[in-house]
C-alpha positions as CSV (number, residue, x, y, z in Angstrom):
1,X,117.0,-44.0,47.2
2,X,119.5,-41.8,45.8
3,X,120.9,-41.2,49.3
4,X,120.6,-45.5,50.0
5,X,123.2,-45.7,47.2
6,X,125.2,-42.8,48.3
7,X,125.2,-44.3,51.8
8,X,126.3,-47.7,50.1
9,X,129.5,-46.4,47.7
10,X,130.5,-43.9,51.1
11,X,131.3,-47.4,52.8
12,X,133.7,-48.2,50.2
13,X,137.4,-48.1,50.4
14,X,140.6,-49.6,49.1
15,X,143.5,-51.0,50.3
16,X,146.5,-49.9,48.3
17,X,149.1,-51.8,50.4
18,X,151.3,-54.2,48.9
19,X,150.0,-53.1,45.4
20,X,153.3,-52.3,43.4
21,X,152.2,-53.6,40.4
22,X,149.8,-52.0,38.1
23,X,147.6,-55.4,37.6
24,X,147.4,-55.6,41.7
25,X,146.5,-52.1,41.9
26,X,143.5,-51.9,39.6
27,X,142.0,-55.1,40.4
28,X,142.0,-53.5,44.3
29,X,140.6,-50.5,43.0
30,X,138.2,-51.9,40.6
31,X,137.0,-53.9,44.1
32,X,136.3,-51.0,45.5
33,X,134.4,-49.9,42.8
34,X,131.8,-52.4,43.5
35,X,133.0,-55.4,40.7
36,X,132.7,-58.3,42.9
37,X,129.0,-58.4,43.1
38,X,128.3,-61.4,41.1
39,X,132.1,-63.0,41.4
40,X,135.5,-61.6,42.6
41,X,137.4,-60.6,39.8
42,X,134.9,-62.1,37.4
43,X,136.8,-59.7,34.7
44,X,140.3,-60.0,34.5
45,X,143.3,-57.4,34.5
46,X,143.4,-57.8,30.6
47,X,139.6,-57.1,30.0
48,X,140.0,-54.2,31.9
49,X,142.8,-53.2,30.1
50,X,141.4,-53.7,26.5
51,X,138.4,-51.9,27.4
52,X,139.9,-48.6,28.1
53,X,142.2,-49.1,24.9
54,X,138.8,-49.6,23.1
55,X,137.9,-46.4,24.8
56,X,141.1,-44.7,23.7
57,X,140.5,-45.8,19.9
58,X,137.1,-45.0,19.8
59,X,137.9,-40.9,21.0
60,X,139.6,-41.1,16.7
61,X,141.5,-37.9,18.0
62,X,144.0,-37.2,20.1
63,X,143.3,-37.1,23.8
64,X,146.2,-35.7,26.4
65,X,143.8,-35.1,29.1
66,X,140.8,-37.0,30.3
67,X,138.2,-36.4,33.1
68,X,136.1,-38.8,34.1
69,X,132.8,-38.7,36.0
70,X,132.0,-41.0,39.2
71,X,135.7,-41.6,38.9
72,X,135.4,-43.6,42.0
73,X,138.8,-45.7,43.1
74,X,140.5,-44.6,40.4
75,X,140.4,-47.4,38.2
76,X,140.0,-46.4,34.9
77,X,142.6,-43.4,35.4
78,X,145.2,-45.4,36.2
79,X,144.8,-47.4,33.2
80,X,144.4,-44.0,31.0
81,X,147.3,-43.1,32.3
82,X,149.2,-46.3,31.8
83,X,147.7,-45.9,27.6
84,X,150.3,-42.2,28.1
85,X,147.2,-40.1,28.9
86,X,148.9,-37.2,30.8
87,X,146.3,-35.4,32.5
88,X,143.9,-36.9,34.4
89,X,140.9,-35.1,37.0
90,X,137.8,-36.6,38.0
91,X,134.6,-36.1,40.4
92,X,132.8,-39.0,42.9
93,X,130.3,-38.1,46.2
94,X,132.5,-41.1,47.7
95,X,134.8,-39.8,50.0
96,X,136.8,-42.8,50.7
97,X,137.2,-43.4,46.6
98,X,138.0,-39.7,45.9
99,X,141.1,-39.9,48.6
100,X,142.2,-43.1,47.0
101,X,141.9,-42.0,43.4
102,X,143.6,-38.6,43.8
103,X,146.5,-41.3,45.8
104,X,147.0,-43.2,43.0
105,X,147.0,-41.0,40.3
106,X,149.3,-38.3,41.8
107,X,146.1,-35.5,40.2
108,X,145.5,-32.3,42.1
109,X,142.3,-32.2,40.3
110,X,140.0,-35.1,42.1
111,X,136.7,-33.2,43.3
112,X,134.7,-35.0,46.2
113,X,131.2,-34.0,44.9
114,X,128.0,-34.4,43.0
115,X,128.1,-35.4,39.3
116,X,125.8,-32.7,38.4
117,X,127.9,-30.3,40.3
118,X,131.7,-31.0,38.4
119,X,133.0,-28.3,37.5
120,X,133.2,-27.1,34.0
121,X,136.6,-25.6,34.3
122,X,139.2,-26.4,33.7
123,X,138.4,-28.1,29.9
124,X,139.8,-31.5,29.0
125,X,140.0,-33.3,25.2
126,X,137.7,-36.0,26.9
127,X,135.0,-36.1,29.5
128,X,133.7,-39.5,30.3
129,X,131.3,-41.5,32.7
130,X,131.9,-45.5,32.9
131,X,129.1,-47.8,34.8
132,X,127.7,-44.6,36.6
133,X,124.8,-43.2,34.6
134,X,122.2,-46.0,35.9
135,X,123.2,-44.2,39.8
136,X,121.8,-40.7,38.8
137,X,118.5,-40.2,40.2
138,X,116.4,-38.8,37.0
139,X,116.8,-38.5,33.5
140,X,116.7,-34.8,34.7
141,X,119.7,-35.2,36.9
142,X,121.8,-37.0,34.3
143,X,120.8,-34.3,31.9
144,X,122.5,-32.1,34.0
145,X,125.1,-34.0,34.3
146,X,125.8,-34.4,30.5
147,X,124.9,-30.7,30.1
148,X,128.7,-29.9,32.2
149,X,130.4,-32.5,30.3
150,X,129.8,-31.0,27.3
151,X,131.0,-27.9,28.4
152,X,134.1,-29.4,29.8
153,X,135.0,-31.6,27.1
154,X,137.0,-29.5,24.3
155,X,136.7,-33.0,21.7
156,X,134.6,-35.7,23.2
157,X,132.1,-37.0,25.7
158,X,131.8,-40.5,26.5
159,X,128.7,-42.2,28.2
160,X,129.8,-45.7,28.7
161,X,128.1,-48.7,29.9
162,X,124.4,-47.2,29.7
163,X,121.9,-49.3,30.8
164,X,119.6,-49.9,27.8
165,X,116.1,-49.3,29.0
166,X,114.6,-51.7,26.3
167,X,116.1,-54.0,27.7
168,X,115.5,-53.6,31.3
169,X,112.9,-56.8,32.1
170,X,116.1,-59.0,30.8
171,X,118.6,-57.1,32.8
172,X,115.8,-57.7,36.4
173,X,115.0,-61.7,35.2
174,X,119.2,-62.1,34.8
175,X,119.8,-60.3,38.6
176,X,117.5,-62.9,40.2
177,X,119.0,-65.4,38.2
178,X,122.8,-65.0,39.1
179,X,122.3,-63.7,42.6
180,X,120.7,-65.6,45.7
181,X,117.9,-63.4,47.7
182,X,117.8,-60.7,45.2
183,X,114.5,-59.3,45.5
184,X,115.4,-58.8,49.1
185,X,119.2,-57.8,48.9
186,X,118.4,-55.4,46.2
187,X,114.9,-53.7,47.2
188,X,114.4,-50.5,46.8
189,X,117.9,-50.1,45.2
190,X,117.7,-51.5,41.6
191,X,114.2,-50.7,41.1
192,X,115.9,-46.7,41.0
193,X,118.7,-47.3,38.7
194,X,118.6,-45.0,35.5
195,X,117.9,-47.2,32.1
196,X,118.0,-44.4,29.3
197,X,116.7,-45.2,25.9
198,X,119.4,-44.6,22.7
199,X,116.9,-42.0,21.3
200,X,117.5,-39.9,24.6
201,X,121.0,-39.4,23.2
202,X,120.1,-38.8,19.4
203,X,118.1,-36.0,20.4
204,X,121.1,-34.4,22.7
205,X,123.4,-34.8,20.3
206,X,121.6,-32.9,17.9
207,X,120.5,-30.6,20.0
208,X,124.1,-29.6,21.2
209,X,125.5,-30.0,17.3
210,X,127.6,-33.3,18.2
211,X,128.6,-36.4,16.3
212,X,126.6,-39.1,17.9
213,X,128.9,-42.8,17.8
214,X,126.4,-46.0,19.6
215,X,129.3,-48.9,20.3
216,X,128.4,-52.7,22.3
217,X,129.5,-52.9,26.0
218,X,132.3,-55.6,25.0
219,X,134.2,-56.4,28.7
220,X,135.0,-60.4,28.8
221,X,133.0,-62.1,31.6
222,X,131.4,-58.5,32.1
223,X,127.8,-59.9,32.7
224,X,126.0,-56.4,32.7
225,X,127.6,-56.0,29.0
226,X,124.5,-57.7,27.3
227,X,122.3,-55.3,28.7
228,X,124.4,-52.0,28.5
229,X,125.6,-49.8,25.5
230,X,128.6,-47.0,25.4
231,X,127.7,-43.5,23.7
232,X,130.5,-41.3,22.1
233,X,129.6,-37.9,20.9
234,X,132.2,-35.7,19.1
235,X,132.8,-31.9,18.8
């Protein structure tokens, strides 16, 4: 399944024409990304925008450079760097998103790739994944995958939007609810996403030393949000 939803995001692209200002050009590139499933533009610009302030206040340090994880489009880095983030890099096995993203945020450091293969060099303050944990394969994968990012990540790693596994069955009964066919649109493609349980990340955190911070998925008209939660973990 793994290669179903890498088949999937590989189809995706954005159009970056006749998006000069910064509100056009994330909406396009959050499109890309896949948030028009259950409504066009069912977040707005400004939810968007809070949520990676949010981010930003949460890190309670100083962050110049960020790197994020299943980057895709773009998106978020834009908006990090918009918040006067300077540095920006990032990884995603979508060809299409990794050409727009390293576009739009002038980096020379956008790697077209596996998550569990980013490259732990060079370091940034902040290494963060947002809505792409539930893609990873295994809990084995992911831990690879969070393995690197705490070797990247010189003050903090940032899991966001987690899936919560106790709260899976509500996450399935709401999918059917909100979107028409499901079972059949979606089979043999949700049934593999990656719900992780909170204690999963209690035990890496002290295993690896780190400050462990659980926060709410709080994204207006985010619908996933109920179901999700964000990790922080501090050097």
């Amino acid at each position: 399944m793994e290669n179903r939803w890498k088949e999937i995001w590989s189809r995706h692209d954005a159009d970056i024409t006749g998006t000069e200002n910064l509100k056009t050009l994330v909406m396009e590139l959050k499109r890309a990304n896949g948030f028009d499933v259950v409504g066009e533009d069912s977040v707005s610009f400004d939810s968007w925008m809070k949520h990676i302030q949010t981010t930003i206040d949460m890190f309670e340090t100083e962050v110049n450079s960020l790197y994020e994880v299943g980057c895709g489009s773009g998106a978020n880095l834009v908006m990090f760097q918009n918040f006067g983030i300077i540095k920006v890099g990032g990884i995603d096995y979508s060809k299409n998103l990794c050409i727009a993203a390293a576009k739009v945020t002038k980096s020379e450091d956008i790697t077209c790739g596996e998550a569990d293969s980013l490259p732990i060099t060079p370091c940034y303050d902040a290494v963060v994944s947002d809505g792409v944990a539930h893609y990873f394969p295994s809990i084995d994968y992911a831990e690879r995958v969070f393995e690197r990012m705490a070797e990247k990540a010189d003050k903090v790693i940032a899991v966001l939007d987690v899936h919560d596994a106790e709260k899976r069955e509500e996450w399935l009964l709401h999918r059917r609810a909100v979107i028409e066919n499901y079972d059949a649109k979606y089979s043999g493609l949700d049934d593999t996403k990656l719900f992780i349980n909170k204690d999963y990340f209690r035990t890496f955190a002290e295993k690896h030393g780190l400050r462990l911070v659980f926060t709410d998925t709080e994204i207006e008209n985010y619908w996933n949000g109920q179901y999700t939660y964000n990790v922080f973990m501090f050097k």
